[in-house]
LOMI-528245 format. One record per residue (C-alpha): residue number from 1; residue in three letters; x, z, y. Coordinates in nm, 2 decimals, always signed. Layout:
N
+-----+------+--------+--------+--------+
: pos : code :     px :     pz :     py :
+-----+------+--------+--------+--------+
: NUM :  ALA :      X :      Z :      Y :
...
+-----+------+--------+--------+--------+
//
This chain:
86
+-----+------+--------+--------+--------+
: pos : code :     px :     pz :     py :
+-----+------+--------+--------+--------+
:   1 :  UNK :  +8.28 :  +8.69 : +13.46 :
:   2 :  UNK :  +8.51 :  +9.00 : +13.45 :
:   3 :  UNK :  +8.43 :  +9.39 : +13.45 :
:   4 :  UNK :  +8.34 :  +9.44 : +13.80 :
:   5 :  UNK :  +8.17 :  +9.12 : +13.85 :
:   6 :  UNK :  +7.96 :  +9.27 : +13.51 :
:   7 :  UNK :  +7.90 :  +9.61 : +13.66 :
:   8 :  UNK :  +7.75 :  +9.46 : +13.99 :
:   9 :  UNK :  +7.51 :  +9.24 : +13.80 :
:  10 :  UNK :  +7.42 :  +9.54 : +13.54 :
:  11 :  UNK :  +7.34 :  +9.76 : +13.86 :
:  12 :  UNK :  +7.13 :  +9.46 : +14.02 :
:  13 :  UNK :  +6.94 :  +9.45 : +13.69 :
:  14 :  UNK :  +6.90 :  +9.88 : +13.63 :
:  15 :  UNK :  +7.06 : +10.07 : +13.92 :
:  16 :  UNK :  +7.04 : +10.37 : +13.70 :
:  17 :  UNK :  +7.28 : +10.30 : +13.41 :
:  18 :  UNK :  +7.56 : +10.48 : +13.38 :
:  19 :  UNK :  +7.94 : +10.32 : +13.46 :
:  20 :  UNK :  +8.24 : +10.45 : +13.32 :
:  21 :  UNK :  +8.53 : +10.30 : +13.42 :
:  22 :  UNK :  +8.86 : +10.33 : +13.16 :
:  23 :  UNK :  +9.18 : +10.25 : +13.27 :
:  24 :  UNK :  +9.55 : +10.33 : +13.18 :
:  25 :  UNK :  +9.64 : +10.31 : +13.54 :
:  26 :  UNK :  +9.57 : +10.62 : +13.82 :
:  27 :  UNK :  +9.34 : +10.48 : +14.07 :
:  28 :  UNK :  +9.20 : +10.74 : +14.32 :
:  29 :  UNK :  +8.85 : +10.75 : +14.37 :
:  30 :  UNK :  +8.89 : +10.65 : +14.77 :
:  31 :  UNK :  +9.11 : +10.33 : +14.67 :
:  32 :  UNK :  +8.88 : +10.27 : +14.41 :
:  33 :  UNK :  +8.61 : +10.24 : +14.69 :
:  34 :  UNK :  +8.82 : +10.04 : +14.95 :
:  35 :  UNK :  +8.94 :  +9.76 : +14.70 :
:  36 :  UNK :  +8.54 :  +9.74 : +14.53 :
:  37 :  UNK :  +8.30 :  +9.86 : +14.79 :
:  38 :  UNK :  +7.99 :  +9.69 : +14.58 :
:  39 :  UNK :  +8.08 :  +9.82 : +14.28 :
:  40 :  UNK :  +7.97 : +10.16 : +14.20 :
:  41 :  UNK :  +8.11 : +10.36 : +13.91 :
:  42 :  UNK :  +7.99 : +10.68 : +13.78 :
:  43 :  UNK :  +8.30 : +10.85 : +13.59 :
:  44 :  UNK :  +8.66 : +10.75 : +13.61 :
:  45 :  UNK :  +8.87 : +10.79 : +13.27 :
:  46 :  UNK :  +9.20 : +10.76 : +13.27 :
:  47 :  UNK :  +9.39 : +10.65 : +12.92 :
:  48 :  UNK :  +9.52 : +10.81 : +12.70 :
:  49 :  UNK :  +9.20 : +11.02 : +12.64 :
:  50 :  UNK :  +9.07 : +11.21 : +12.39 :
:  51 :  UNK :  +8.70 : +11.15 : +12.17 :
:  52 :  UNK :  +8.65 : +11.49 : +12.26 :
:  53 :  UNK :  +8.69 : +11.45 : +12.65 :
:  54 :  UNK :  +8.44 : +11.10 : +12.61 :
:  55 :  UNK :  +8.19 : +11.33 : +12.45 :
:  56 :  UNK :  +8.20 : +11.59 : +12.74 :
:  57 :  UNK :  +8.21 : +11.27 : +13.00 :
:  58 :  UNK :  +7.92 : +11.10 : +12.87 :
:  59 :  UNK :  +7.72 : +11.39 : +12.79 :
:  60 :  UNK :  +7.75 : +11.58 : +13.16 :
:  61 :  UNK :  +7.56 : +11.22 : +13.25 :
:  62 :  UNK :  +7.27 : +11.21 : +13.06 :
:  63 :  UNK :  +6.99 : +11.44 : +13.10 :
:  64 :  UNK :  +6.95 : +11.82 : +12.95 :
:  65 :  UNK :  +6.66 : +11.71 : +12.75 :
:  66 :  UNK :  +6.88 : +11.43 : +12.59 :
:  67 :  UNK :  +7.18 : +11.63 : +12.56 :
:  68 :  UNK :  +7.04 : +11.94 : +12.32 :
:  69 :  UNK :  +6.87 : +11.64 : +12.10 :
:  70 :  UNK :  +7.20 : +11.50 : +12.09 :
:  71 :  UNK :  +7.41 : +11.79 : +12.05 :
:  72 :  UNK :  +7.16 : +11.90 : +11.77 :
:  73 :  UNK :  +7.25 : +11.65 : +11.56 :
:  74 :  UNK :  +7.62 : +11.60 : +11.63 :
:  75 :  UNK :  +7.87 : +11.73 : +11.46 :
:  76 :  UNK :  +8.18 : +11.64 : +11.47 :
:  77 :  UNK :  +8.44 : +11.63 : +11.19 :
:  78 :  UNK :  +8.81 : +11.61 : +11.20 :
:  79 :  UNK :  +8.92 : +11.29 : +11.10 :
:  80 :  UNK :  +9.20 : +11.25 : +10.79 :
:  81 :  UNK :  +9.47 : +11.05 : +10.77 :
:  82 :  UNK :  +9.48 : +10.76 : +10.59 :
:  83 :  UNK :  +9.73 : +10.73 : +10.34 :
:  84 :  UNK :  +9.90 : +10.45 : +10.29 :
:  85 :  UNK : +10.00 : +10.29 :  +9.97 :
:  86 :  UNK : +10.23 :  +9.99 :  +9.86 :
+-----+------+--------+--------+--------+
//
């Protein structure tokens, strides 16, 4: 089974789940369409992408209730790089 053949049956199973589709490539929406009609896919993401830009993605699809409880308790820290030693 590959990704599209899994979205389709997710959707059978729970229409309303959220897709995201991530991709390095630039597929426009339309094309997206013609070359999967059945497949239906909530947000586009093109690579490279940023945490920051998931976060906004994924939160503009949930509901407002769910999104102050999440944004309550998330906080974000900048990450530090790793140092490497021989």
């Amino acid at each position: 089974m590959n990704g599209f053949e899994f979205i389709k049956k997710v959707k059978e199973v729970k229409p309303t789940v959220k897709v995201f589709f991530m991709t390095a490539f630039e597929i426009p929406d339309i094309e997206f369409s013609n070359l999967f009609p059945s497949v239906i896919v909530d947000e586009f993401i093109q690579k490279p992408v940023s945490i920051a830009k998931v976060e906004r993605l994924i939160l503009a699809h949930i509901p407002k209730k769910v999104h102050d409880k999440v944004k309550s308790r998330h906080v974000v820290k900048p990450s530090k790089p790793y140092a490497i030693t021989r």
